[in-house]
Structure formats: C-alpha cells, structure tokens
N, CA, C and O atoms as a Maestro MAE file, in Angstrom:
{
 s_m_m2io_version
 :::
 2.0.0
}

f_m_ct {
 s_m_title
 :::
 protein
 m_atom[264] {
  # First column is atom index #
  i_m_mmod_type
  r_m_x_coord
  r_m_y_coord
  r_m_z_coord
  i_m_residue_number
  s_m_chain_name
  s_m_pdb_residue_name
  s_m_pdb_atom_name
  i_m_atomic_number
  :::
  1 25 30.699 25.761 72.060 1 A "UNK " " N  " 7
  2 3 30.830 26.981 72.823 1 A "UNK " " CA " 6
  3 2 29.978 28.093 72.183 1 A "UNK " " C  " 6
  4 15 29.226 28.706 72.940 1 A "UNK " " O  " 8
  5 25 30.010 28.480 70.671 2 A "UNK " " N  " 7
  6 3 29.407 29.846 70.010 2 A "UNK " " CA " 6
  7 2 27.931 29.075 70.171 2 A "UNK " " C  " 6
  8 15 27.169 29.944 70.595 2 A "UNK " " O  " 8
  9 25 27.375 28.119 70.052 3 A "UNK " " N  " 7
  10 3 25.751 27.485 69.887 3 A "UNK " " CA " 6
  11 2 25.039 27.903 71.288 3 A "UNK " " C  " 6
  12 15 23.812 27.952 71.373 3 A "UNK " " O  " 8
  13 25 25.971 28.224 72.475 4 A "UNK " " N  " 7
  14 3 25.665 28.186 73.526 4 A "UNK " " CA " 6
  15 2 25.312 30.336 73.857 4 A "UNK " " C  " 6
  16 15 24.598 30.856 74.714 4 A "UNK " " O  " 8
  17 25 26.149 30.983 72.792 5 A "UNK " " N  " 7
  18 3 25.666 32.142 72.907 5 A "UNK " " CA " 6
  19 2 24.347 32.436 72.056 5 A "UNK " " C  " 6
  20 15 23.847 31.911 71.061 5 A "UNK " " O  " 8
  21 25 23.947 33.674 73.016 6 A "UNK " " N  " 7
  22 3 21.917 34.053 72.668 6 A "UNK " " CA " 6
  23 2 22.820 35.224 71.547 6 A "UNK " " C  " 6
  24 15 23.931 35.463 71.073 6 A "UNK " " O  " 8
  25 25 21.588 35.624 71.571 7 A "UNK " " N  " 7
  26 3 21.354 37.297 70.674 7 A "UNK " " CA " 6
  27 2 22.172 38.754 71.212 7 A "UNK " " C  " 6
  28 15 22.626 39.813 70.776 7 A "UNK " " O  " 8
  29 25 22.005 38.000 72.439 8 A "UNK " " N  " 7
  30 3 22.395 39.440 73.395 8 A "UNK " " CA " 6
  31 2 23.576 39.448 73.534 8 A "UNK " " C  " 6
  32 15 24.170 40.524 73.611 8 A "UNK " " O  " 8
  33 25 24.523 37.723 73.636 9 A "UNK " " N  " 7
  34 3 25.795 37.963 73.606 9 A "UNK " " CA " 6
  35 2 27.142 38.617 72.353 9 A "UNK " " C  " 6
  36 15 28.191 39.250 72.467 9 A "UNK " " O  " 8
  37 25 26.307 37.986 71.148 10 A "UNK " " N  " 7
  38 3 26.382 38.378 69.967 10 A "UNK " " CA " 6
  39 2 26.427 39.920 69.827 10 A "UNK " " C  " 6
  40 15 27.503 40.116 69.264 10 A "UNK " " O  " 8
  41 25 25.934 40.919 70.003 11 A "UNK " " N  " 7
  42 3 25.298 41.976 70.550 11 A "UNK " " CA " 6
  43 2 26.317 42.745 70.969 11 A "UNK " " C  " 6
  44 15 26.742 43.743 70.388 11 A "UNK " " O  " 8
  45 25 26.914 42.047 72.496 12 A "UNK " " N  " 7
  46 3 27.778 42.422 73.171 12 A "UNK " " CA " 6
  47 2 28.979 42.557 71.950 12 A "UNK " " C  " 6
  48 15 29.249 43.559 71.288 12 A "UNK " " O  " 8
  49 25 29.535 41.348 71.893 13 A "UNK " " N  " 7
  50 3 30.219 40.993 71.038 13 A "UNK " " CA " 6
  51 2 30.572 41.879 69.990 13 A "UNK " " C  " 6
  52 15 31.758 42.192 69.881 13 A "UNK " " O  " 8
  53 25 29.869 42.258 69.332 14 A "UNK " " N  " 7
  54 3 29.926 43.116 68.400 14 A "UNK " " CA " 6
  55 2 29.825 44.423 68.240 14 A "UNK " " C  " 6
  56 15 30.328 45.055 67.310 14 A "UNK " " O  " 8
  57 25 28.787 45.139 69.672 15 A "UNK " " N  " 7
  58 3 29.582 46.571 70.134 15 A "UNK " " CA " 6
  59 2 30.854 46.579 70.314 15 A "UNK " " C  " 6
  60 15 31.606 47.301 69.659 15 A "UNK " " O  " 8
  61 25 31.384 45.477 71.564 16 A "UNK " " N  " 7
  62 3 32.801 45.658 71.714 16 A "UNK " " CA " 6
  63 2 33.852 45.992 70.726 16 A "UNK " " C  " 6
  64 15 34.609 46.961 70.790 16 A "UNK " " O  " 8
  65 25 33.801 44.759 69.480 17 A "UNK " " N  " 7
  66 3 34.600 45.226 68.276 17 A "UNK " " CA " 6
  67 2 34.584 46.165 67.609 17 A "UNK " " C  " 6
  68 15 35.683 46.425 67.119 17 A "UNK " " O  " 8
  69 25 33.759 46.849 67.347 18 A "UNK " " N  " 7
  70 3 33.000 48.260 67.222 18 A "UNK " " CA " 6
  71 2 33.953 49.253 68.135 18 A "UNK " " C  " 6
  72 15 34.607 50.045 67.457 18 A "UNK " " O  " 8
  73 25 34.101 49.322 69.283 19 A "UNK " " N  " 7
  74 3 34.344 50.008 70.272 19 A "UNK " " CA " 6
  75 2 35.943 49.892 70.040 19 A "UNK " " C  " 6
  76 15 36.481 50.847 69.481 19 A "UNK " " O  " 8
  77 25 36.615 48.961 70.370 20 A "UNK " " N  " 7
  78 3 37.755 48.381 70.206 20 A "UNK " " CA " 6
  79 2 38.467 49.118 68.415 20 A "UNK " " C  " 6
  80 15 39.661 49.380 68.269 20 A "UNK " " O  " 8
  81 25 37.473 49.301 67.360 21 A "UNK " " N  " 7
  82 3 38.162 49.453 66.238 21 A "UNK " " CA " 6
  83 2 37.820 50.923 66.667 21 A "UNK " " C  " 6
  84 15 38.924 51.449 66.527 21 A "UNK " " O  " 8
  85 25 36.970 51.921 67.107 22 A "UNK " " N  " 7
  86 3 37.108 52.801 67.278 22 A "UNK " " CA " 6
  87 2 38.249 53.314 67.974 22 A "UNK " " C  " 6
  88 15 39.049 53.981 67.318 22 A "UNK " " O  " 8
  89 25 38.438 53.138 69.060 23 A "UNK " " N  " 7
  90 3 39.678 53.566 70.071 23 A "UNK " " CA " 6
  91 2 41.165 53.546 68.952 23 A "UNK " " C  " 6
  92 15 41.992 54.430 68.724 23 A "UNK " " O  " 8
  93 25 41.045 52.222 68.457 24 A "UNK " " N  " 7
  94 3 42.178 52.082 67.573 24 A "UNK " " CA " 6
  95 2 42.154 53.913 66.450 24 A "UNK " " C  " 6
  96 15 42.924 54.870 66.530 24 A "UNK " " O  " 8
  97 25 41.107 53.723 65.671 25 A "UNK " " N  " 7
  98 3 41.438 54.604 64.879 25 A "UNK " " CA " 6
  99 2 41.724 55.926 65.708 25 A "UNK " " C  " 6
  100 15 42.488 56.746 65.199 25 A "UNK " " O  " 8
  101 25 41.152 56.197 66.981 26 A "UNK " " N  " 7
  102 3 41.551 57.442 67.671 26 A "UNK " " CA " 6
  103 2 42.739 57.648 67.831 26 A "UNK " " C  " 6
  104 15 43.295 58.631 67.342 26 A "UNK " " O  " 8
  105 25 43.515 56.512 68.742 27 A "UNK " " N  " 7
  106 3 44.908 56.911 68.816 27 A "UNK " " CA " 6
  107 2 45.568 56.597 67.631 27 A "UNK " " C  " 6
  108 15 46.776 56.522 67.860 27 A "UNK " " O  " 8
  109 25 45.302 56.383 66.479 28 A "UNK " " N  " 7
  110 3 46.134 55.928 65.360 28 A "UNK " " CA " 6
  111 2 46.287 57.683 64.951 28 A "UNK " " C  " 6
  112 15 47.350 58.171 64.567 28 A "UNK " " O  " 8
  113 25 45.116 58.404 65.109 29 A "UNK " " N  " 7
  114 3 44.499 59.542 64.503 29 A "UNK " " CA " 6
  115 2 45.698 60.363 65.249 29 A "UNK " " C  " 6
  116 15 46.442 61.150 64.663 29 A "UNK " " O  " 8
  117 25 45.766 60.020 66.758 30 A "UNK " " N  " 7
  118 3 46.179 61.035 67.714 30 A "UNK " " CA " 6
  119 2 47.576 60.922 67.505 30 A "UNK " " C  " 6
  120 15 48.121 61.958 67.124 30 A "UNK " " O  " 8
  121 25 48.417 59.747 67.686 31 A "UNK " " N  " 7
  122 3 50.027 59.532 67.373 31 A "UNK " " CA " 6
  123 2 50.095 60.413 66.385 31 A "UNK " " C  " 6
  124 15 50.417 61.546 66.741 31 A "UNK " " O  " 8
  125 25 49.834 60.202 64.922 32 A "UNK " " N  " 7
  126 3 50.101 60.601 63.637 32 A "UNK " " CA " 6
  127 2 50.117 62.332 63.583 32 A "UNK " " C  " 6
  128 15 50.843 63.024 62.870 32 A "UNK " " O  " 8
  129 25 49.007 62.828 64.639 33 A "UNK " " N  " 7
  130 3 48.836 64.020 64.922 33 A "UNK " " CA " 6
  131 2 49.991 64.544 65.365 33 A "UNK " " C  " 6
  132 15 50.567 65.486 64.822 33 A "UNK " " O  " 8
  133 25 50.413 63.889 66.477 34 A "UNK " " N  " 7
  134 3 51.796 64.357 67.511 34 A "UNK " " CA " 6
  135 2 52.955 64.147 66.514 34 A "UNK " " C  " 6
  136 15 53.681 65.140 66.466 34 A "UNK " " O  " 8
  137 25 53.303 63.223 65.775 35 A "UNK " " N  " 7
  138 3 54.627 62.961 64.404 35 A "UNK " " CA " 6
  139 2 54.149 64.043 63.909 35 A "UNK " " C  " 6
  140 15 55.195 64.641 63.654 35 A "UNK " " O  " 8
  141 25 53.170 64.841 63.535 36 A "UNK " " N  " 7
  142 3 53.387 65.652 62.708 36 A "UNK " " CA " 6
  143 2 53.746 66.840 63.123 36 A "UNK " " C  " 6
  144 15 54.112 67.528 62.170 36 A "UNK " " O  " 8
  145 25 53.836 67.723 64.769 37 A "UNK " " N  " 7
  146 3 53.795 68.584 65.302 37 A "UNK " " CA " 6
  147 2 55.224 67.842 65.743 37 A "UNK " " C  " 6
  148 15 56.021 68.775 65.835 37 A "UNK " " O  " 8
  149 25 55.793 66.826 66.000 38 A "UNK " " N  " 7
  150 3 57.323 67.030 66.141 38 A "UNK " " CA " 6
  151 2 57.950 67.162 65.032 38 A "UNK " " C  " 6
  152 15 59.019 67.757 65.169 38 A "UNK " " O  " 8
  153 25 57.689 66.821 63.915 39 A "UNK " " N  " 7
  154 3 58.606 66.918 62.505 39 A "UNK " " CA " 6
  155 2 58.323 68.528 62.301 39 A "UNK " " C  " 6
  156 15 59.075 69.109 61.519 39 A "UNK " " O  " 8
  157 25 57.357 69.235 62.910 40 A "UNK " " N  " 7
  158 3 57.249 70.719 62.334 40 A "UNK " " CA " 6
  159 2 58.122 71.564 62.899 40 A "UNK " " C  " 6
  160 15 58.670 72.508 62.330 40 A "UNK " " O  " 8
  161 25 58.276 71.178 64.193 41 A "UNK " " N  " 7
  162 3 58.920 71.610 65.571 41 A "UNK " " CA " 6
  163 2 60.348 71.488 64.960 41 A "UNK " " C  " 6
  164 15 61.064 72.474 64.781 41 A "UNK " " O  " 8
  165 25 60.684 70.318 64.677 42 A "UNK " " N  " 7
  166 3 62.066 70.027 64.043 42 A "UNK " " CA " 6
  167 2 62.688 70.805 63.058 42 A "UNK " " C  " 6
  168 15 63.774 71.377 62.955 42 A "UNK " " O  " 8
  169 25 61.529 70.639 62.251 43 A "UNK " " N  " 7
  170 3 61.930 71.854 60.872 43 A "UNK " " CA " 6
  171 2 62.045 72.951 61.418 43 A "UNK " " C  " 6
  172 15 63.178 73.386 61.211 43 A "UNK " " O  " 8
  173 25 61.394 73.671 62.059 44 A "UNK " " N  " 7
  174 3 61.233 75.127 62.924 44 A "UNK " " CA " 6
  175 2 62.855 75.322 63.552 44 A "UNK " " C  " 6
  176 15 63.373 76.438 63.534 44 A "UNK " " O  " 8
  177 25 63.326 74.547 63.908 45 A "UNK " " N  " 7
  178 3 64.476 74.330 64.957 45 A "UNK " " CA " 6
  179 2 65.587 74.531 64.171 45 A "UNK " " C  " 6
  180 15 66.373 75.444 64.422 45 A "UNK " " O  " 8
  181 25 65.787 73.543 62.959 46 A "UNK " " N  " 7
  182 3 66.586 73.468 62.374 46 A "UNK " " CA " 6
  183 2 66.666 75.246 60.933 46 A "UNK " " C  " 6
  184 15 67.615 75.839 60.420 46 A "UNK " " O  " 8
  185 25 65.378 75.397 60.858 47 A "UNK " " N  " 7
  186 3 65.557 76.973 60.187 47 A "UNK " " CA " 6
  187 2 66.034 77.744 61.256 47 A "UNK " " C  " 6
  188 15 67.149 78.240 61.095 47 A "UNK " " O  " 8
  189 25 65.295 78.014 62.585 48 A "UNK " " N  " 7
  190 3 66.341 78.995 63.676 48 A "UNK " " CA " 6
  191 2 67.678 78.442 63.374 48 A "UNK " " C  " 6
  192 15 68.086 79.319 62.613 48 A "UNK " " O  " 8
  193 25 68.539 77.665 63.449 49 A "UNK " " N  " 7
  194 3 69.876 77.379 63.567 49 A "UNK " " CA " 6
  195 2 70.387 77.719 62.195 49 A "UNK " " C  " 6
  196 15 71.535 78.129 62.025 49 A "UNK " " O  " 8
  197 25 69.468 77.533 61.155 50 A "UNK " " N  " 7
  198 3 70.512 77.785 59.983 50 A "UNK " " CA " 6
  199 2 70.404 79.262 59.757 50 A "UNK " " C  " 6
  200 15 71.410 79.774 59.266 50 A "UNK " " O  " 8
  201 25 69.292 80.131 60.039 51 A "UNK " " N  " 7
  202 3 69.236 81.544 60.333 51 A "UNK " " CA " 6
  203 2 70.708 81.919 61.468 51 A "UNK " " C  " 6
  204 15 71.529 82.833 61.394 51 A "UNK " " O  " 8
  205 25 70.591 80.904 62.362 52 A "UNK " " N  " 7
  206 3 71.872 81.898 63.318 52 A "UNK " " CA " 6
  207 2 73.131 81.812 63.135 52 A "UNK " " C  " 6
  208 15 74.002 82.576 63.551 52 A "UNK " " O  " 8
  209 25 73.261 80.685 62.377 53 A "UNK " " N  " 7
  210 3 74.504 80.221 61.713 53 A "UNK " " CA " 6
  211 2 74.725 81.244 60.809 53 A "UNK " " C  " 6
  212 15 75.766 81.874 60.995 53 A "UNK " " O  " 8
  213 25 74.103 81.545 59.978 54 A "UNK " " N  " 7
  214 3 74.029 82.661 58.666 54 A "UNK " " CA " 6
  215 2 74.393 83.716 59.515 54 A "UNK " " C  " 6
  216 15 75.448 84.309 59.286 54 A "UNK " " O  " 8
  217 25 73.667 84.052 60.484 55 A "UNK " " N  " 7
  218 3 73.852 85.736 60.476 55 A "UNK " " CA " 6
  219 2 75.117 85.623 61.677 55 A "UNK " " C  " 6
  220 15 75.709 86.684 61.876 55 A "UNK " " O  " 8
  221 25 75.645 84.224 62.620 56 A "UNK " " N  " 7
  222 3 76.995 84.427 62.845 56 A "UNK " " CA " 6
  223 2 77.930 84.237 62.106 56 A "UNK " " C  " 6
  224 15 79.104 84.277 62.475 56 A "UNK " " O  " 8
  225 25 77.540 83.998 60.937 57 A "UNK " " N  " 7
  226 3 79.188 84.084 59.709 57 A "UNK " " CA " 6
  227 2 78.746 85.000 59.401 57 A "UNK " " C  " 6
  228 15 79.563 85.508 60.169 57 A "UNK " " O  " 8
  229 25 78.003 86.155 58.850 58 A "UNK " " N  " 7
  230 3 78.004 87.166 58.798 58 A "UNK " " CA " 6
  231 2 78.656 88.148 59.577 58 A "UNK " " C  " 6
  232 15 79.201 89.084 58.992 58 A "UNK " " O  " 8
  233 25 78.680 88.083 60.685 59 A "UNK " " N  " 7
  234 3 79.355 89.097 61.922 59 A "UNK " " CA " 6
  235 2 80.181 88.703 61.831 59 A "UNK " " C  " 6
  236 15 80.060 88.434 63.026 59 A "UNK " " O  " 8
  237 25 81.414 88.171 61.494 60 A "UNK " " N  " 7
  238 3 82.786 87.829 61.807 60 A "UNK " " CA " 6
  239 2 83.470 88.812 60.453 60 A "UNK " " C  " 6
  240 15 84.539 89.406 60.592 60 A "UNK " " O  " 8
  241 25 82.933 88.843 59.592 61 A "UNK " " N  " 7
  242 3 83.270 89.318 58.483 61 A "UNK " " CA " 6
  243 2 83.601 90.710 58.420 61 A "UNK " " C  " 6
  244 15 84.462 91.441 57.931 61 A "UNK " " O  " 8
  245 25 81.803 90.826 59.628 62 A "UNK " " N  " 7
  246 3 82.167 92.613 59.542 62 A "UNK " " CA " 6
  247 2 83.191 93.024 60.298 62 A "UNK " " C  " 6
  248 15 83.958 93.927 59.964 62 A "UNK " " O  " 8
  249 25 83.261 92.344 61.416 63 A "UNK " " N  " 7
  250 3 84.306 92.542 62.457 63 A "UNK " " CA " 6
  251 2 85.784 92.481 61.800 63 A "UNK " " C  " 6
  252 15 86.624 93.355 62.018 63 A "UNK " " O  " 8
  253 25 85.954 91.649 61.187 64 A "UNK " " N  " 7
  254 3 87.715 91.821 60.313 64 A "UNK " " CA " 6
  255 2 87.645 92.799 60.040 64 A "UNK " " C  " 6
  256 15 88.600 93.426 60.499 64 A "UNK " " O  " 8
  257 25 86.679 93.671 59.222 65 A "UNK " " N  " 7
  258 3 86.798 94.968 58.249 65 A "UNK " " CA " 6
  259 2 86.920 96.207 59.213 65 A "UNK " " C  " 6
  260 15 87.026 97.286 58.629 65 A "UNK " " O  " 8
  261 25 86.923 96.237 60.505 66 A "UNK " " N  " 7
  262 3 86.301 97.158 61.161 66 A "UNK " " CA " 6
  263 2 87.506 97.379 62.163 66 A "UNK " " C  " 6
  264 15 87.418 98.218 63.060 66 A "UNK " " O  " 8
  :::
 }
 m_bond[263] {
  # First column is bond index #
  i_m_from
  i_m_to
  i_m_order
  :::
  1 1 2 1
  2 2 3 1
  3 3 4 2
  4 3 5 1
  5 5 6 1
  6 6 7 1
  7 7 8 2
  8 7 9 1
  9 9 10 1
  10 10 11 1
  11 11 12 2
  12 11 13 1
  13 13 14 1
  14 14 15 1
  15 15 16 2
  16 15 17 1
  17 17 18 1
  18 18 19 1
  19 19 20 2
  20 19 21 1
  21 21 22 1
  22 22 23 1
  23 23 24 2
  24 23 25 1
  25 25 26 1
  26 26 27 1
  27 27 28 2
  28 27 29 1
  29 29 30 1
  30 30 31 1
  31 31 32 2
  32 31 33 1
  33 33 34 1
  34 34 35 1
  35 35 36 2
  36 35 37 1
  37 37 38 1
  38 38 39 1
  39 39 40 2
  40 39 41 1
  41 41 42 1
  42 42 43 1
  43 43 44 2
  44 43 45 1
  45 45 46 1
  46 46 47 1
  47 47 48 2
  48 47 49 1
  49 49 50 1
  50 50 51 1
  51 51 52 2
  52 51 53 1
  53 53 54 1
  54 54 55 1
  55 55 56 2
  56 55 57 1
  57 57 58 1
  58 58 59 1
  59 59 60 2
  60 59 61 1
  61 61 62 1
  62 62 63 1
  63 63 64 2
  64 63 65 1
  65 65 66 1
  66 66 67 1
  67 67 68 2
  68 67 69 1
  69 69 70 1
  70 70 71 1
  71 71 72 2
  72 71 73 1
  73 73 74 1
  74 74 75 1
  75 75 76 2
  76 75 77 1
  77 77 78 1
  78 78 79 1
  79 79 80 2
  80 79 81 1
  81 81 82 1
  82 82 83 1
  83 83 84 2
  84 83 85 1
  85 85 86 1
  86 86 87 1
  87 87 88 2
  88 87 89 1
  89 89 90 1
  90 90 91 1
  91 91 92 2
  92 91 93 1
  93 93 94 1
  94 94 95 1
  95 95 96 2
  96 95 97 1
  97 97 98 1
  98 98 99 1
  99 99 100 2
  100 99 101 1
  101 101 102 1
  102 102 103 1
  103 103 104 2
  104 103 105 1
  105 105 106 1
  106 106 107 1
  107 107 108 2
  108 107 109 1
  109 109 110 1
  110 110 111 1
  111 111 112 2
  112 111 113 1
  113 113 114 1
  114 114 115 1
  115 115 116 2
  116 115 117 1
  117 117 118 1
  118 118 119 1
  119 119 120 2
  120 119 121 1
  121 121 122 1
  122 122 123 1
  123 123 124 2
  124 123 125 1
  125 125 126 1
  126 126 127 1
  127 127 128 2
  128 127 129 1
  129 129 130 1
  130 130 131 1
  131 131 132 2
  132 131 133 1
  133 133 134 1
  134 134 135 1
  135 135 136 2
  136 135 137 1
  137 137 138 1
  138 138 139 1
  139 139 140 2
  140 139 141 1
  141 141 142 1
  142 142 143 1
  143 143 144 2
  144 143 145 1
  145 145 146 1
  146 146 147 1
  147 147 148 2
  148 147 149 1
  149 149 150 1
  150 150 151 1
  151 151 152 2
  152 151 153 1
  153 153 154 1
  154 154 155 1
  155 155 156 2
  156 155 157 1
  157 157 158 1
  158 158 159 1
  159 159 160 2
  160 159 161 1
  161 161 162 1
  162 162 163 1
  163 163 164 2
  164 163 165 1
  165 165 166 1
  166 166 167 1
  167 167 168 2
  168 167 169 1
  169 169 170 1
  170 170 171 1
  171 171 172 2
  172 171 173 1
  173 173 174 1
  174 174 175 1
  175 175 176 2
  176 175 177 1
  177 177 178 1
  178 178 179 1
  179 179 180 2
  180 179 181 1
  181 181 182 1
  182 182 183 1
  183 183 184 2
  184 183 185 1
  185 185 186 1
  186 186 187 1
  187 187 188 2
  188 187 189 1
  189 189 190 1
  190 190 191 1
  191 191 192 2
  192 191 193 1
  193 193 194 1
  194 194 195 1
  195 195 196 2
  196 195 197 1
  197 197 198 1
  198 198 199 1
  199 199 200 2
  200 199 201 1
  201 201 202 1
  202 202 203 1
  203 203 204 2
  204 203 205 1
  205 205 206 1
  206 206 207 1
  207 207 208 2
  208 207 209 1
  209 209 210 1
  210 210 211 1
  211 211 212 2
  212 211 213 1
  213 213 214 1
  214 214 215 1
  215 215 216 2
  216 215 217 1
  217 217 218 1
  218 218 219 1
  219 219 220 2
  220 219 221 1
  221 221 222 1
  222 222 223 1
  223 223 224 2
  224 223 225 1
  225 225 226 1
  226 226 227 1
  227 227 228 2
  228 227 229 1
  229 229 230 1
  230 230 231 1
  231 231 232 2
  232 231 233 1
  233 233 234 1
  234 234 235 1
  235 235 236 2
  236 235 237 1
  237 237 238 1
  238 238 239 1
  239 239 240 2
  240 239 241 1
  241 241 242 1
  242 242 243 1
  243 243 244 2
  244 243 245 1
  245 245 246 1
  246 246 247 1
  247 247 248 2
  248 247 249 1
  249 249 250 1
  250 250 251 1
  251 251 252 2
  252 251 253 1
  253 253 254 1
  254 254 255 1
  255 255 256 2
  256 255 257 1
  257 257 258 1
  258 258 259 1
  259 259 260 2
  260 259 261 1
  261 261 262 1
  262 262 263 1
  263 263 264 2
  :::
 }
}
C-alpha cells in the first residue's frame, strides 16, 4: 500500500499532520484559557460573598446596640 504512494502523497500526508497537531495545540491553548477565566470568576465570586458575609455580621451587631 505505502510503495504505491508518490511524493505528492507523502506531502499531503504530512501537511495534514502538521495541520491536525496545530488545531490540537489551539484548542488545547483555548480550553486552558477558558479554566483559567472560570477559576478567576470563581475566586471573584467567592471574595464578593465573603465581603457580604463580613459586612452582614457586621450589621446585626450594630443593630443590637442601637
């Protein structure tokens, strides 16, 4: 079967894999991109909540005294 391919198929052949490992590293590039903008998002989320948590145990406190 391979004795039966020329130069040109070879060629082919080997842009494709070329092409094929490119795409790979793109979306490998692009996922890893997006995990990192949800884990930031997350962290972001979770400081708002521990900020509102804080400053609603704070207000209860003042309110007894008052």
């Amino acid at each position: 079967m391979f004795d039966e391919w020329t130069v040109s198929t070879w060629l082919i052949l080997l842009v494709d894999i070329v092409a094929i490992a490119i795409v790979v590293m793109f979306l490998k590039r692009k996922i890893q991109h997006k995990l990192h903008e949800v884990e930031a998002r997350q962290a972001h989320q979770r400081l708002q909540r521990k900020r509102t948590q804080t400053s609603s145990s704070d207000e209860p406190s003042t309110k007894r005294k008052s």
